[in-house]
MIGUSE-135681 format. One record per residue (C-alpha): residue number from 0; residue in one letter; chain; x, z, y. Coordinates in steps of 0.5 Angstrom, whole numbers. Layout:
// MIGUSE-135681
+------+------+-------+-------+-------+-------+
: miti : zaza : mitor :     x :     z :     y :
+------+------+-------+-------+-------+-------+
:  NUM :    A :     A :     X :     Z :     Y :
...
+------+------+-------+-------+-------+-------+
This chain:
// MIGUSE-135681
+------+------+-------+-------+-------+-------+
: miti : zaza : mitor :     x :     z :     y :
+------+------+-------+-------+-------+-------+
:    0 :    X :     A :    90 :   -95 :   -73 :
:    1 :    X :     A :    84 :  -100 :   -72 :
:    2 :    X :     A :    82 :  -104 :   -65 :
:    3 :    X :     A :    75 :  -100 :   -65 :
:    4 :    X :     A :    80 :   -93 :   -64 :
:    5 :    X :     A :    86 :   -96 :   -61 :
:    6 :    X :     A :    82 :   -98 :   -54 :
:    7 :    X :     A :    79 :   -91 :   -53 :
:    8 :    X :     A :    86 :   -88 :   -55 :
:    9 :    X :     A :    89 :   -93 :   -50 :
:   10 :    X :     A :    83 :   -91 :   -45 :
:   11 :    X :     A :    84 :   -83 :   -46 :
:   12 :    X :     A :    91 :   -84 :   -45 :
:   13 :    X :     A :    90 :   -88 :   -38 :
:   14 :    X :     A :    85 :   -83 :   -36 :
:   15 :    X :     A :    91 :   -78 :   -37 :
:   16 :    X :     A :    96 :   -81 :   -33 :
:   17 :    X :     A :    91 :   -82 :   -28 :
:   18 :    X :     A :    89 :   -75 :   -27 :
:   19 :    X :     A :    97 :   -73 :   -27 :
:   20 :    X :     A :    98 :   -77 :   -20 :
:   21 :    X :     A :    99 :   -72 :   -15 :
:   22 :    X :     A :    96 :   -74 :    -8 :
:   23 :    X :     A :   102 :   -77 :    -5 :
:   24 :    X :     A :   103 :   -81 :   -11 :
:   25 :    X :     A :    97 :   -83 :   -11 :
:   26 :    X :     A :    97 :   -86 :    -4 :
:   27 :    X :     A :   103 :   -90 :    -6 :
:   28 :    X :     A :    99 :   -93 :   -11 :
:   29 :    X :     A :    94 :   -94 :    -6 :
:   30 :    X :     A :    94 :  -101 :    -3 :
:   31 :    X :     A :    92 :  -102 :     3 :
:   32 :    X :     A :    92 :  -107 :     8 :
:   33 :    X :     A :    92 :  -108 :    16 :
:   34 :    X :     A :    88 :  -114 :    17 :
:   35 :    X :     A :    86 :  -112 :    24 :
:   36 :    X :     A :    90 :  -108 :    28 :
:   37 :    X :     A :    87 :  -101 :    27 :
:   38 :    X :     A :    82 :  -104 :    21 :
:   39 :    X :     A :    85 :  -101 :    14 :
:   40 :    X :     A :    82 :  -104 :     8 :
:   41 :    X :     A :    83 :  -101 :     0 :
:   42 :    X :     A :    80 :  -108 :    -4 :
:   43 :    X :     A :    77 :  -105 :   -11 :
:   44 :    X :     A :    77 :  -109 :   -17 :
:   45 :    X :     A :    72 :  -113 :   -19 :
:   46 :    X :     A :    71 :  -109 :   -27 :
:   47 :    X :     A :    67 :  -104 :   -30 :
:   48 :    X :     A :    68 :   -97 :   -28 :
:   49 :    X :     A :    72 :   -94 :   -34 :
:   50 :    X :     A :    78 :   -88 :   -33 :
:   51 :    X :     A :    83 :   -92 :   -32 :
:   52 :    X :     A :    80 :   -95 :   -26 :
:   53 :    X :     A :    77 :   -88 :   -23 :
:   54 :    X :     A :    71 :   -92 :   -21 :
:   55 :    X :     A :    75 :   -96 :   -16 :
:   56 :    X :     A :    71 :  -102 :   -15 :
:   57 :    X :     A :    68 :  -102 :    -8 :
:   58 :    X :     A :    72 :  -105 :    -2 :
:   59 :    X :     A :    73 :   -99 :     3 :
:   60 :    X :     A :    78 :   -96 :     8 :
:   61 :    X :     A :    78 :   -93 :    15 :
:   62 :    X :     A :    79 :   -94 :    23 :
:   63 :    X :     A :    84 :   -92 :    27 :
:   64 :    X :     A :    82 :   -90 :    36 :
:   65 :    X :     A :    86 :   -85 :    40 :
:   66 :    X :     A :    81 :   -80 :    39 :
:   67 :    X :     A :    81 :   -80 :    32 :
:   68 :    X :     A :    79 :   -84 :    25 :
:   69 :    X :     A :    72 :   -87 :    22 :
:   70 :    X :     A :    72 :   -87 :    14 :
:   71 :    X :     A :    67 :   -94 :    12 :
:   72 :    X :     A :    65 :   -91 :     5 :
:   73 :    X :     A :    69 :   -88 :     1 :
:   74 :    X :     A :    70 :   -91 :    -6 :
:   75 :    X :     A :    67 :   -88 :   -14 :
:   76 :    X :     A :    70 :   -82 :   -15 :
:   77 :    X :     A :    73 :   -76 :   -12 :
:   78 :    X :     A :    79 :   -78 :   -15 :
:   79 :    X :     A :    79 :   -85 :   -11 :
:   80 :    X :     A :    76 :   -81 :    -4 :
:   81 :    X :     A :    83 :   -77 :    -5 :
:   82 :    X :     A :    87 :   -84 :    -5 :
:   83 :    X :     A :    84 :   -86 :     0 :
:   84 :    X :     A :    84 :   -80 :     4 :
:   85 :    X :     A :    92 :   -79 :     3 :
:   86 :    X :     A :    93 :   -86 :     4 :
:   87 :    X :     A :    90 :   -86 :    10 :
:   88 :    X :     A :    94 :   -79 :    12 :
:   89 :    X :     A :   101 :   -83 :    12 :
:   90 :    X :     A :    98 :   -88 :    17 :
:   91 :    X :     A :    95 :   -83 :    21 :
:   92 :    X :     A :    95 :   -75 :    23 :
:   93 :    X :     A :    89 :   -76 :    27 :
:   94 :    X :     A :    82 :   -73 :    25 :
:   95 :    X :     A :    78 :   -76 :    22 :
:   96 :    X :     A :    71 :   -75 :    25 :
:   97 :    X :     A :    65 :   -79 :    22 :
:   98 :    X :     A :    65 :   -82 :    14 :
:   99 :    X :     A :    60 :   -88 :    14 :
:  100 :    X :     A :    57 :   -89 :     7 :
:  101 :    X :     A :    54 :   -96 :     8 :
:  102 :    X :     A :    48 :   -95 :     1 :
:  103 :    X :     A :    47 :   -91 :    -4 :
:  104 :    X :     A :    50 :   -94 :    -9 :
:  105 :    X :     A :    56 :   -89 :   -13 :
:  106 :    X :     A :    61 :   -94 :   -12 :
:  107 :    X :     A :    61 :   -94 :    -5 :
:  108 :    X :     A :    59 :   -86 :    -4 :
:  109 :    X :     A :    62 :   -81 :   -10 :
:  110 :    X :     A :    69 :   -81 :    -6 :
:  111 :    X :     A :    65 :   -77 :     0 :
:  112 :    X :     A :    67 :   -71 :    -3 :
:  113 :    X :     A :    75 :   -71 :    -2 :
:  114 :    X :     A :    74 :   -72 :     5 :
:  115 :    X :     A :    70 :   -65 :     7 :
:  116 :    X :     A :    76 :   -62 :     8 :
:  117 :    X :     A :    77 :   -66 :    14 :
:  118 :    X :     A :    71 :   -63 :    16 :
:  119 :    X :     A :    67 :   -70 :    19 :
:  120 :    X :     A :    60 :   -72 :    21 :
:  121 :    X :     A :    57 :   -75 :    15 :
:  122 :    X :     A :    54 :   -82 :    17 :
:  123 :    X :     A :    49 :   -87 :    14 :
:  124 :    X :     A :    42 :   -91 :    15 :
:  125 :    X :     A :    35 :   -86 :    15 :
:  126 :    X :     A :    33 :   -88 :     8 :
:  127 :    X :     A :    39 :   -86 :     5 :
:  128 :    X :     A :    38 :   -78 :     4 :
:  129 :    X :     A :    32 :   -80 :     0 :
:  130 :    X :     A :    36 :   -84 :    -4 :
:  131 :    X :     A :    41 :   -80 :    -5 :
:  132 :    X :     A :    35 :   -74 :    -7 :
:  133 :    X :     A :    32 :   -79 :   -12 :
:  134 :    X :     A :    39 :   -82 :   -15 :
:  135 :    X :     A :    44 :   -77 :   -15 :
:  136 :    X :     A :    43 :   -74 :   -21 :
:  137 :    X :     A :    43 :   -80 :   -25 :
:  138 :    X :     A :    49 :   -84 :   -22 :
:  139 :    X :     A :    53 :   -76 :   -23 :
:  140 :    X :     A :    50 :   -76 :   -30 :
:  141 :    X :     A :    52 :   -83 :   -31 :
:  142 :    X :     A :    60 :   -82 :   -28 :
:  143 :    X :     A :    61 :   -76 :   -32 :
:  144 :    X :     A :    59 :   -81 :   -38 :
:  145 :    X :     A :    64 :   -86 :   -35 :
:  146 :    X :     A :    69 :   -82 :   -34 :
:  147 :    X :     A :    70 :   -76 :   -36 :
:  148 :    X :     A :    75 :   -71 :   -34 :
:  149 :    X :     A :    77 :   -77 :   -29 :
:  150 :    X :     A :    70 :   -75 :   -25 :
:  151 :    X :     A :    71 :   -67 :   -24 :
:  152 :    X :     A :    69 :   -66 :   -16 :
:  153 :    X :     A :    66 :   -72 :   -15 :
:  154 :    X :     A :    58 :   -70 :   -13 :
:  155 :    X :     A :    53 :   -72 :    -9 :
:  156 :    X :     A :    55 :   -72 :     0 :
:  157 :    X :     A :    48 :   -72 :     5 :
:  158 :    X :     A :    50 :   -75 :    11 :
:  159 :    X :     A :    47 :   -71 :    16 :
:  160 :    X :     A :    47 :   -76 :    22 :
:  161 :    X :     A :    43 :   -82 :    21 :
:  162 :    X :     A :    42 :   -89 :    24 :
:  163 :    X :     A :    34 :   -91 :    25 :
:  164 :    X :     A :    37 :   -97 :    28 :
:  165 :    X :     A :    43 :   -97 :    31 :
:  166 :    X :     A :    48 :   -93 :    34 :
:  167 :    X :     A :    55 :   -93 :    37 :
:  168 :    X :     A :    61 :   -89 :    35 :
:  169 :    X :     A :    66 :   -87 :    40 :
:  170 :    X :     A :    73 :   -86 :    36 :
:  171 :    X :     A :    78 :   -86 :    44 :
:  172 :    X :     A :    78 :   -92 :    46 :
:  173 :    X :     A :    75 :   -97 :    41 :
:  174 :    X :     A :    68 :   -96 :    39 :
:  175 :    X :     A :    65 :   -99 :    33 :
:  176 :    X :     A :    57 :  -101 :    33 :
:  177 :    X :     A :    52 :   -98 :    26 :
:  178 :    X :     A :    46 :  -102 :    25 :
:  179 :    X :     A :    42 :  -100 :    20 :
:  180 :    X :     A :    38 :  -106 :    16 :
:  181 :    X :     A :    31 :  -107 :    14 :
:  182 :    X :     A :    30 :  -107 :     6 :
:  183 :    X :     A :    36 :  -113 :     2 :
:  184 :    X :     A :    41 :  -111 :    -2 :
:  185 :    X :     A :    38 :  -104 :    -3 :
:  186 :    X :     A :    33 :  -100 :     3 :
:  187 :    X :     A :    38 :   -96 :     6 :
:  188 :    X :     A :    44 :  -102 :     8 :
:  189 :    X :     A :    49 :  -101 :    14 :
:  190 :    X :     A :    54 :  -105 :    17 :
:  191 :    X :     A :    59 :  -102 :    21 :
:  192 :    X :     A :    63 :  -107 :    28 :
:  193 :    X :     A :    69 :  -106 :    30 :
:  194 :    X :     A :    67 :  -108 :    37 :
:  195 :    X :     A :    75 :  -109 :    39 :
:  196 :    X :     A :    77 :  -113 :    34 :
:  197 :    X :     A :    71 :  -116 :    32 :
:  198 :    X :     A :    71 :  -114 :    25 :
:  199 :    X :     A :    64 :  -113 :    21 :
:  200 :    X :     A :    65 :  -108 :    15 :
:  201 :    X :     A :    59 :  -111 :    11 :
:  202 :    X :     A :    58 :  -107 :     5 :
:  203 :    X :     A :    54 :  -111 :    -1 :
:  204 :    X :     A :    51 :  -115 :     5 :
:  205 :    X :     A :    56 :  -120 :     3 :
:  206 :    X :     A :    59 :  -120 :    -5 :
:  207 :    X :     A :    65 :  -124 :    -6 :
:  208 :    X :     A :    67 :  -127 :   -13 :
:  209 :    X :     A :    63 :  -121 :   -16 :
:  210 :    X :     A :    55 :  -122 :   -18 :
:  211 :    X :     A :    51 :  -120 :   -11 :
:  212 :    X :     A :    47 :  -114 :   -14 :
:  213 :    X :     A :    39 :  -114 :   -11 :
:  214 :    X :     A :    36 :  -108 :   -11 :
:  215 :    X :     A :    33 :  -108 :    -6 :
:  216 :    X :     A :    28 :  -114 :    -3 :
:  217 :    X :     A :    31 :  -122 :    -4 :
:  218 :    X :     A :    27 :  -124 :     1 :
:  219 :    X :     A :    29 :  -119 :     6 :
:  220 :    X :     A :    36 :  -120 :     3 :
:  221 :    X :     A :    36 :  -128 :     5 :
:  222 :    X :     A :    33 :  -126 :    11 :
:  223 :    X :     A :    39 :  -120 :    13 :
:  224 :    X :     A :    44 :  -127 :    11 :
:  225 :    X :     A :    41 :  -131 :    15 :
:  226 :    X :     A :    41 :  -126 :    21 :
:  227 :    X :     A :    48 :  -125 :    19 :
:  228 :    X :     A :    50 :  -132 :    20 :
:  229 :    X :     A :    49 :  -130 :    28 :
:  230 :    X :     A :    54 :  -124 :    28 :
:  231 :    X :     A :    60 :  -126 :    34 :
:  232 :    X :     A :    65 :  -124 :    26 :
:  233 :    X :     A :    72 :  -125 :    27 :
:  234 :    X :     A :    73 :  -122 :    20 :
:  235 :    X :     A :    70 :  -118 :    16 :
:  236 :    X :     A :    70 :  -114 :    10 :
:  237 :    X :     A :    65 :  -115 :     5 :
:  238 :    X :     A :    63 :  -109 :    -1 :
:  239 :    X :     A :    66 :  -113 :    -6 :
:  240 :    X :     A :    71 :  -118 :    -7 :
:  241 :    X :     A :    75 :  -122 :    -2 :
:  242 :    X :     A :    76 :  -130 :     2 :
:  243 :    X :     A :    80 :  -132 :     8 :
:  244 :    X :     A :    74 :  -136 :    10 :
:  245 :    X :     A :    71 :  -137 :    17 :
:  246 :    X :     A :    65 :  -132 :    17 :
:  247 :    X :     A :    59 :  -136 :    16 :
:  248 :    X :     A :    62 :  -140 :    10 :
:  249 :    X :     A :    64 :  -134 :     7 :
:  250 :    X :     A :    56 :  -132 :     7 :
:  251 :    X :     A :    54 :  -139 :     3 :
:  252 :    X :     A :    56 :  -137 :    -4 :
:  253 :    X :     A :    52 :  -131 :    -4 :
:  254 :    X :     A :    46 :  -135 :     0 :
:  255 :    X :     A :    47 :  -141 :    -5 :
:  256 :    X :     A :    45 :  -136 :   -11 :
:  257 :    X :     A :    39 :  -132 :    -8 :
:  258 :    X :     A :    37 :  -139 :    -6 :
:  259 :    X :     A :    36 :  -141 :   -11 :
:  260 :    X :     A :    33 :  -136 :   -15 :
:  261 :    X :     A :    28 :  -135 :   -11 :
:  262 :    X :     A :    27 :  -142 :   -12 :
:  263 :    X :     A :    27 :  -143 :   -19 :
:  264 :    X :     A :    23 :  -136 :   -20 :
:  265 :    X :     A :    17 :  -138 :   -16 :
:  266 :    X :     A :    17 :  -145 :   -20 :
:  267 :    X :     A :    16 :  -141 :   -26 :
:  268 :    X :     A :    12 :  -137 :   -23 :
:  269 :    X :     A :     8 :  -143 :   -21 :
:  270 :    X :     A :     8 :  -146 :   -28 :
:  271 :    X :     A :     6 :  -139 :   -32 :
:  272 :    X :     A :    12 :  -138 :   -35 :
:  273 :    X :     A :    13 :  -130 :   -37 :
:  274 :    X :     A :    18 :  -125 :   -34 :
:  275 :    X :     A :    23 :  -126 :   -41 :
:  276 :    X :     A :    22 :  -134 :   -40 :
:  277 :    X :     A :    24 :  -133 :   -32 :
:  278 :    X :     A :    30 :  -129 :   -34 :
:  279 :    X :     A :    33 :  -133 :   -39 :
:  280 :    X :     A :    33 :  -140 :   -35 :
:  281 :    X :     A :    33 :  -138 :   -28 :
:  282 :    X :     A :    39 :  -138 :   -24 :
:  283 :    X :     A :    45 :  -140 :   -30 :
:  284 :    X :     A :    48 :  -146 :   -27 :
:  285 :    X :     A :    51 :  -140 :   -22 :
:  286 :    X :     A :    54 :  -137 :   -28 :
:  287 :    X :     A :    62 :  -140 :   -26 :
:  288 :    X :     A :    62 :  -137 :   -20 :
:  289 :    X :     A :    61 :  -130 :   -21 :
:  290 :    X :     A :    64 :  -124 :   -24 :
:  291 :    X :     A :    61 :  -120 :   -28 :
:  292 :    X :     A :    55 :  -124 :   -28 :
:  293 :    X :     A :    52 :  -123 :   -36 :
:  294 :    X :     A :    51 :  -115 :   -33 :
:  295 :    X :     A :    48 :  -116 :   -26 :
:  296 :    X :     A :    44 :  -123 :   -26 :
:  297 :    X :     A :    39 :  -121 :   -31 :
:  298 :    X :     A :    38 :  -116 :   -28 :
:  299 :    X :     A :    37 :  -120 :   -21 :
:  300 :    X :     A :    32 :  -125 :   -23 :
:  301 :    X :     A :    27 :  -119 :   -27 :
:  302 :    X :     A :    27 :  -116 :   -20 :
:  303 :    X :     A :    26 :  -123 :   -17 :
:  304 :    X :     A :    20 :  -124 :   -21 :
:  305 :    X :     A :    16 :  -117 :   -20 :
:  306 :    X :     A :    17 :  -119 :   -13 :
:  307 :    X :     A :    15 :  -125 :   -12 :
:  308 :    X :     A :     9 :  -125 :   -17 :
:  309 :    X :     A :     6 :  -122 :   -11 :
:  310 :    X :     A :     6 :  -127 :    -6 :
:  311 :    X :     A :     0 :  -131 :    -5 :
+------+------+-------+-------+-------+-------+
């Protein structure tokens, strides 16, 4: 058997093996840490989404009052969801009353699905239905592509409580503080605070090793940064990747990089270059320190030029 027809096989059966684990076994397979108390964290993997991994690259997880349970996102598949959910079941029985989705990008929101047994208030920022509306579809179409049979019950979820601007939620005897943000990674990004711990769940306002993604404005993504820099963080939970850093350095990586490509974009600009000039020089000295950087950074600095180009 030739290795173009080994992978897929190997795929296939991987994609099986996944689909046969019950809840339970699922769970257990889960891995989550506690990293504050009440504040559980399933870190993703910093790879394509592929039926193997079920769509599991985004950092999500859930936290625990007296009262009852907030989700914060709930992965890329309603099979990662339902991990997340019967894990978060072997930790506690209490209900879960909201499920914060912190943008719409399909990592962070086809998990959702798993969790409306539980009957919660759906939560995200005021732009997010329309997003969702606008997106759904596509991202739905393109996880069938990836996944296959692996993607069956995971859909589109609208959240019906949203945040203009900021709101705080009540799970019995902790509170955790939402906050929507003006346009950055994309125009609908919340973070969520867990004001008794002092843990920010940022979402993809902070990329660890994986390649920041800018769908949104990169001035207002350096902007949010440097306005995140004077949050009172004691730990915190970025949307992709992880470092036990203090929290205003674990924020300069990704601050280095849109820095510096929106420096390095505007002299091109200055200097008339075009956009596939701009793209195939702007930013590569950043290569080493990201993951994934062939598929994302592109994709970054032709955002970045369309931007920028109309400045005056």
């Amino acid at each position: 058997m030739g290795i173009k027809r080994v992978i897929p096989f190997l795929l296939a059966v991987l994609c099986v093996v996944a689909m046969d684990f019950s809840p339970a076994q699922q769970a257990r397979s889960f891995d989550l840490e506690e990293i504050a108390p009440g504040d559980f964290v399933h870190y993703g993997r910093l790879e394509e989404r592929t039926p193997a991994n079920l769509g599991d690259q985004a950092n999500i997880g859930f936290v625990v009052g007296s009262r009852c349970v907030a989700v914060v996102d709930a992965g890329g598949s309603f099979r990662v969801g339902e991990a997340l959910l019967s894990a978060l079941r072997q930790r506690t029985s209490l209900p879960v009353c909201y499920v914060i989705l912190t943008h719409v990008h399909p990592d962070h929101v086809f998990g959702a699905a798993a969790f409306e047994v539980e009957q919660p208030v759906f939560v995200g920022h005021h732009n997010l239905p329309r997003s969702l509306q606008q997106r759904g579809r596509f991202y739905l179409d393109r996880l069938k592509r990836d996944l296959g049979a692996a993607s069956e019950g995971s859909k589109v979820v609208v959240p019906t409580l949203l945040v203009e601007d900021q709101l705080r939620l009540d799970l019995g005897g902790r509170t955790v503080a939402l906050r929507a943000w003006p346009v950055a990674h994309t125009d609908n990004d919340l973070t969520v605070f867990d004001e008794q711990t002092g843990t920010l769940w940022a979402s993809d306002l902070l990329f660890l090793q994986h390649t920041p993604v800018l769908d949104g404005s990169l001035t207002g993504f350096i902007a949010v940064s440097d306005e995140m820099r004077t949050l009172p963080v004691m730990r915190f939970v970025a949307g992709h990747g992880r470092a036990d850093l203090p929290w205003r350095q674990a924020l300069e990586p990704e601050r280095r990089y849109l820095t510096l490509i929106r420096d390095q974009t505007r002299l091109a600009l200055k200097q008339l270059k075009t956009i596939e000039d701009a793209v195939d020089t702007v930013g590569l000295s950043e290569e080493k320190n990201w993951v994934d950087f062939e598929e994302f950074h592109r994709r970054n600095v032709t955002a970045a030029y369309t931007e920028l180009e109309w400045e005056e």
